[in-house]
C-alpha positions in Angstrom: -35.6 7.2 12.1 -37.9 5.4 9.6 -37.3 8.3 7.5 -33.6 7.3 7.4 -35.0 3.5 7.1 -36.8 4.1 3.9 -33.9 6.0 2.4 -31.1 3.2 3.2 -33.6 0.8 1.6 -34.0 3.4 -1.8 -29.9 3.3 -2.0 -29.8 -0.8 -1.4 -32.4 -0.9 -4.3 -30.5 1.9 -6.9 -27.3 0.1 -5.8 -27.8 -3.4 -7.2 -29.7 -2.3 -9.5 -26.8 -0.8 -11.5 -24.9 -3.5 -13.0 -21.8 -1.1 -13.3 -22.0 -0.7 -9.9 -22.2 -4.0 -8.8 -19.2 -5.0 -11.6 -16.3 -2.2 -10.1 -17.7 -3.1 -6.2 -17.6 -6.6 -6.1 -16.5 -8.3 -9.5 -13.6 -5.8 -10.7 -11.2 -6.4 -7.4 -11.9 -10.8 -7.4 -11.1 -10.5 -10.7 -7.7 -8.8 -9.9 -6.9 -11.3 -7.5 -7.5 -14.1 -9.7 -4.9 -12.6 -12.1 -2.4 -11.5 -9.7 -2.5 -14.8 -8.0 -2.4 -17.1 -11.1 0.9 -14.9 -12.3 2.6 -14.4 -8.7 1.5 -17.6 -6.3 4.1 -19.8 -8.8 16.7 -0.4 -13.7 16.7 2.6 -13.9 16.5 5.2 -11.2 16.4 2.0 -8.7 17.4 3.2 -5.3 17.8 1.2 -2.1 18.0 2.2 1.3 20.9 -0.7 2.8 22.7 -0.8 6.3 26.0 -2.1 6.3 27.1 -3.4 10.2 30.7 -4.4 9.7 31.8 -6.2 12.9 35.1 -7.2 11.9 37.5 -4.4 10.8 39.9 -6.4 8.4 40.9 -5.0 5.0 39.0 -7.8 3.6 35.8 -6.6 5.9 36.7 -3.1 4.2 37.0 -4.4 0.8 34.3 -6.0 0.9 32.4 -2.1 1.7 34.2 -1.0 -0.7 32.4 -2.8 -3.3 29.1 -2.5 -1.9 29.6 1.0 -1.9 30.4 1.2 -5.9 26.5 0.0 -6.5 24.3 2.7 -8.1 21.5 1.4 -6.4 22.6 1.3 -3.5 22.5 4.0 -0.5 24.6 2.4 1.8 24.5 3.2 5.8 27.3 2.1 7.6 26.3 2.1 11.4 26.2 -0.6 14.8 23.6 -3.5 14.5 21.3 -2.5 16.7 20.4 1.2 15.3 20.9 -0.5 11.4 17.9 -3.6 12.9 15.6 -0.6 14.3 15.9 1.2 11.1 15.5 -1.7 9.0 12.1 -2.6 11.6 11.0 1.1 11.6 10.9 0.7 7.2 13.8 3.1 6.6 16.1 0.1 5.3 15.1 -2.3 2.9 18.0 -4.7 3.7 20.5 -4.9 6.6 24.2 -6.7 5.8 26.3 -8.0 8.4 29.6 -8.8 8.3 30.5 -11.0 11.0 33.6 -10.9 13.4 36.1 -13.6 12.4 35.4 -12.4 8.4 38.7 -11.6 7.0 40.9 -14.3 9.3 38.2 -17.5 7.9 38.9 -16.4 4.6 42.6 -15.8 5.1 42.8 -19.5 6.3 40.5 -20.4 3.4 37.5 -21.3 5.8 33.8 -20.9 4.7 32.3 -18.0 6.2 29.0 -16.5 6.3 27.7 -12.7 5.7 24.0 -11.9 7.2 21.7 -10.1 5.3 18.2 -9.3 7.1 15.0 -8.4 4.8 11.3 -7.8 5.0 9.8 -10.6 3.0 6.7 -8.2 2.4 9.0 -5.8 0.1 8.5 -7.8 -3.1 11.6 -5.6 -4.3 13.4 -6.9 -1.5 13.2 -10.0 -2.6 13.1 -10.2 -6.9 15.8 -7.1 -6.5 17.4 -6.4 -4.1 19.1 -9.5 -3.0 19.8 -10.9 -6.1 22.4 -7.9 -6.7 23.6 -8.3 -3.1 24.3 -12.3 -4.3 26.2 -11.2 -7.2 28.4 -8.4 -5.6 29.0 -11.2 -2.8 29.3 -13.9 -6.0 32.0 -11.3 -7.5 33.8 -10.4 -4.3 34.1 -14.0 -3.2 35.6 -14.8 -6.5 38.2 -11.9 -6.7 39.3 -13.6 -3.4 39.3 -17.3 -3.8 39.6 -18.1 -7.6 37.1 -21.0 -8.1 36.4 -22.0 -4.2 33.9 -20.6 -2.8 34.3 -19.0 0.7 31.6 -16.8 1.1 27.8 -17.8 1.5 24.8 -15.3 1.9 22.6 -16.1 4.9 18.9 -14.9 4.2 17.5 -13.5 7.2 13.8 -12.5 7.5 12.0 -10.0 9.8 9.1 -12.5 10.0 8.3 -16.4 10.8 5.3 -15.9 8.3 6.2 -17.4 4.6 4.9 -14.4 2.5 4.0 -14.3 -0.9 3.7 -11.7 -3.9 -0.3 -12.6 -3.7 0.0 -11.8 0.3 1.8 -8.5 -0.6 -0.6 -7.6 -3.3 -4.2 -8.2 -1.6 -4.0 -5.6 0.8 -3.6 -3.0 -2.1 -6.2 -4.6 -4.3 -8.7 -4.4 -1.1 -7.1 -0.2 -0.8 -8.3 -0.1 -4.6 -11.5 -0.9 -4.2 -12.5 1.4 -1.3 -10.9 4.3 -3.9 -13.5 3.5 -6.4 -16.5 2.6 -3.9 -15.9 5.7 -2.8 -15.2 7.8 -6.1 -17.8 6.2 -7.5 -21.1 6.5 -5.0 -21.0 10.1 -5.6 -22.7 9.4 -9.4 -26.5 8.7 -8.5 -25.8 12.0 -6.9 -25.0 13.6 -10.0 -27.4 12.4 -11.2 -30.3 12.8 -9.4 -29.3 16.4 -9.6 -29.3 16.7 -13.4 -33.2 15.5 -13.4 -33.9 17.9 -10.6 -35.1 15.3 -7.8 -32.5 17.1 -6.1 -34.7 20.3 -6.1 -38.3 18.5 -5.6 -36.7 16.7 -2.4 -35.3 20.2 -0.8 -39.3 20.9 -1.4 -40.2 18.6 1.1 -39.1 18.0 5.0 -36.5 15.9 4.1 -33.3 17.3 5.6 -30.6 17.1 3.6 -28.1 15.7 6.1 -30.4 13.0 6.9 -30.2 12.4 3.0 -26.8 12.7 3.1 -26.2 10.5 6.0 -28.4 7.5 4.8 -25.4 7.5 1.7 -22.9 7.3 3.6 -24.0 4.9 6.2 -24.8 2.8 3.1 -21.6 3.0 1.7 -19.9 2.1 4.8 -22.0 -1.3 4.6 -21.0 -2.1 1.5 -17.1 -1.6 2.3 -17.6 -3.9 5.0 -19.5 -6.5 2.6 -16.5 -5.7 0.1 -14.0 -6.3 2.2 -15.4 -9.5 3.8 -15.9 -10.9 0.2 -11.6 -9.9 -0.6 -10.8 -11.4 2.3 -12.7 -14.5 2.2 -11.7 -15.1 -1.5 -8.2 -14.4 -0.8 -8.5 -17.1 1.8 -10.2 -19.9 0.1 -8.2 -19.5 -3.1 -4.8 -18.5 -2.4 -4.5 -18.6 1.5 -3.9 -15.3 2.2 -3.3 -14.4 5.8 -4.8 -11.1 8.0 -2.1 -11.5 10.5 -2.7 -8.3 12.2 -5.5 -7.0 14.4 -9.0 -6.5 13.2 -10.4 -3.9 15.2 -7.4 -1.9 13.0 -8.6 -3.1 9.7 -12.3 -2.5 10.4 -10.8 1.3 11.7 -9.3 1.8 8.8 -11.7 0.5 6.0 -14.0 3.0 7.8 -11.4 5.8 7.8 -10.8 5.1 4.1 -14.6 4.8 2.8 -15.3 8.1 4.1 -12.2 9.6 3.0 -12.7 8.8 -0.3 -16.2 9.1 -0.3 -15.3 13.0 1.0 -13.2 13.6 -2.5 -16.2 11.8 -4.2 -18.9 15.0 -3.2 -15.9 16.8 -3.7 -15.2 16.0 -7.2 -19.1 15.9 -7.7 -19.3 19.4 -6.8 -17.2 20.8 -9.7 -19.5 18.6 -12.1 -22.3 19.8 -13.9 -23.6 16.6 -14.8 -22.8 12.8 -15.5 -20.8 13.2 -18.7 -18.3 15.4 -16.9 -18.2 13.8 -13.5 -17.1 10.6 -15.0 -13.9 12.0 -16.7 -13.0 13.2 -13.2 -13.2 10.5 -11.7 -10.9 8.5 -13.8 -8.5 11.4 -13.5 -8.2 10.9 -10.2 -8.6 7.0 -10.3 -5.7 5.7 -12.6 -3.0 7.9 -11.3 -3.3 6.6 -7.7 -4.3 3.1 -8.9 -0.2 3.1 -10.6 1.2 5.3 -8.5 0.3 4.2 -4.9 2.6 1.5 -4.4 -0.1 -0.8 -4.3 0.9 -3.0 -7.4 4.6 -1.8 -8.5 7.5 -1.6 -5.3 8.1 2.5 -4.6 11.7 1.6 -5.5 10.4 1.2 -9.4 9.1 4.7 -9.6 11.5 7.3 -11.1 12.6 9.8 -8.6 10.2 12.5 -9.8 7.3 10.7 -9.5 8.2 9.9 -5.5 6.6 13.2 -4.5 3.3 12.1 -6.3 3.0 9.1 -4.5 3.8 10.2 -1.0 1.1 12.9 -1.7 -1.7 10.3 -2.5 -4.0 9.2 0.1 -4.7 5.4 -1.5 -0.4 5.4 -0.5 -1.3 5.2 2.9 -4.5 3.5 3.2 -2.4 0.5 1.6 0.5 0.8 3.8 -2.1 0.8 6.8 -3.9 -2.2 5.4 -1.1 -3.7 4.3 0.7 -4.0 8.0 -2.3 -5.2 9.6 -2.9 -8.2 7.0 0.6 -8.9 6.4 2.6 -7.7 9.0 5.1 -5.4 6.7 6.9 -2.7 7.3 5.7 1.4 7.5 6.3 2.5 4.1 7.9 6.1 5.4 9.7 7.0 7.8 8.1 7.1 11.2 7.5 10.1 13.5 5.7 8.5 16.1 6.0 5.2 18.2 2.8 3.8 16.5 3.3 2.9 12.5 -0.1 3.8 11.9 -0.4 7.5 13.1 1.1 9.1 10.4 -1.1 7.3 7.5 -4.0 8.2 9.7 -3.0 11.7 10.0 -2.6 12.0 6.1 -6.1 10.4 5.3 -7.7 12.2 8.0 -6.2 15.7 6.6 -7.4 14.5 3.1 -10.7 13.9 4.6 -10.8 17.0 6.3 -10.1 18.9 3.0 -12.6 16.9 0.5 -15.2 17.7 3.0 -14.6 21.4 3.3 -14.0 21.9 -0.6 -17.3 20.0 -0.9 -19.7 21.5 1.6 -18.2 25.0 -0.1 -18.8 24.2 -3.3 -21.8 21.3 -3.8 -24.5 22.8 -5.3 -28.0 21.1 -5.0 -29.4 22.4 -7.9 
């Protein structure tokens, strides 16, 4: 034990003593949020998922699917209110329309009527996209109909009581970020330490290498938790960001995601012979999940091809995860089991699982 004491206090001291370190750990992601949060707390290839619960059969009613229907960005499911609601709860809609009963006799008698549309504010696309074209179709519709008087309003209907933000949406995915690179990025001293050949005068002595091993990751998973208290608290004071959501689940899953990506890390460090090439590696891996995680842009943005790549990335779900238990959102994918977290948890433990084999197979200590 005081072996493992002496070693946690070596990797405290090498930690903050690299400025680059201490810059990507701690600076780099406050600095994100200050951006994001100055810009946000003021179409191509664009698919949506939209129910459709018509309640009143009319040919107006019908009409008005008719026009819904001729929207290339929409992939409209018609379908009862209550399995359209579970969908839209379960994340496999990003809007559910309703047309109420009585539609097509309040128009006919030139009444004002409304039409229901039900959205998860955390869906940033939801909001700056997708309901600004269902306003115009309605805009259009209503003015086909009626000529200059307006007979149809949109009622905005939310999922949540919470008022949600961009900066809200974003945080979670800026705090996913930074465990990536922790993680990515703990491996170097590693590297290092094996280009000068400590690595060989320390398998010299008694020192095991798990306990050497261990004392790293232990270390790590301190400074996630110091990380992620700092996000949080920043968020807080400066733009009032919320963690709606249980913490016992985000403390789970910061843990879960540190040694995940610390896993592909020793991984990655494995296949590089020193410094110079583990660097390069590193930012291979780095940017593509950085842009194409969902963590900054809405999934709905990404070209179709690209879809695949992100639903193969684990920084995808370690977001979604972190992302529902600060903001209360919706699962980003479809959901196979009865709790929304399972599935991420399955992927990021599988990635885990793999990192750590493909290391231990091919790490060499020399």
């Amino acid at each position: 034990m005081k072996t493992f004491q002496v070693l946690l206090v070596a990797n405290a001291k090498q930690f903050f003593r690299e400025r680059a370190a201490l810059f990507w750990t701690f600076i780099f992601p406050i600095f994100f949020i200050l951006i994001f949060g100055a810009v946000f707390s003021g179409e191509d290839d664009i698919k949506f998922n939209v129910g459709l619960v018509l309640e009143d059969d009319s040919p107006i009613a019908q009409n008005f699917s008719a026009a819904l229907e001729q929207i290339p960005a929409f992939e409209l499911n018609l379908g009862e209110r209550g399995v359209e609601m579970q969908a839209l709860e379960d994340g496999d809609r990003r809007a559910v329309i309703v047309v109420n009963s009585g539609f097509g006799e309040s128009i006919t008698l030139g009444q004002v009527t409304n039409i229901d549309v039900y959205y998860d504010p955390t869906q940033t696309s939801s909001k700056q996209v997708l309901l600004p074209i269902i306003q115009r179709v309605t805009d259009n519709f209503d003015r086909a109909l009626a000529g200059s008087t307006p007979l149809i309003q949109l009622s905005e209907q939310t999922l949540q009581s919470h008022d949600l933000r961009a900066i809200d949406y974003l945080v979670p995915g800026i705090l996913a970020m930074s465990l990536m690179q922790l993680g990515l990025f703990a491996v170097a001293p590693i590297v290092v330490d094996r280009e000068n050949k400590v690595l060989k005068r320390l398998g010299a002595t008694p020192l095991r290498r798990s306990t050497m091993i261990m004392s790293t990751v232990v270390f790590n998973l301190i400074i996630a938790m110091m990380q992620t208290a700092l996000i949080v608290i920043i968020a807080r004071l400066v733009f009032h960001v919320p963690v709606l959501g249980n913490w016992f689940y985000l403390i789970g899953f910061i843990i879960i995601g540190t040694l995940t990506f610390l896993a592909m890390g020793y991984m990655l460090s494995a296949f590089a012979k020193n410094q110079q090439t583990l660097m390069p590696l590193i930012m291979f891996v780095q940017f593509p999940m950085m842009f194409l995680s969902g963590i900054f842009f809405p999934t709905e943005m990404m070209p179709g091809f690209m879809r695949p790549i992100m639903d193969a990335m684990p920084l995808t779900y370690l977001a979604d995860s972190i992302r529902q238990i600060m903001v209360d959102s919706q699962p980003l994918h479809a959901q196979l089991f009865s709790n929304p977290h399972l599935l991420n948890l399955i992927v990021l433990g599988g990635w885990f699982i793999v990192c750590l084999v493909l290391a231990v197979r091919f790490f060499k200590w020399e």
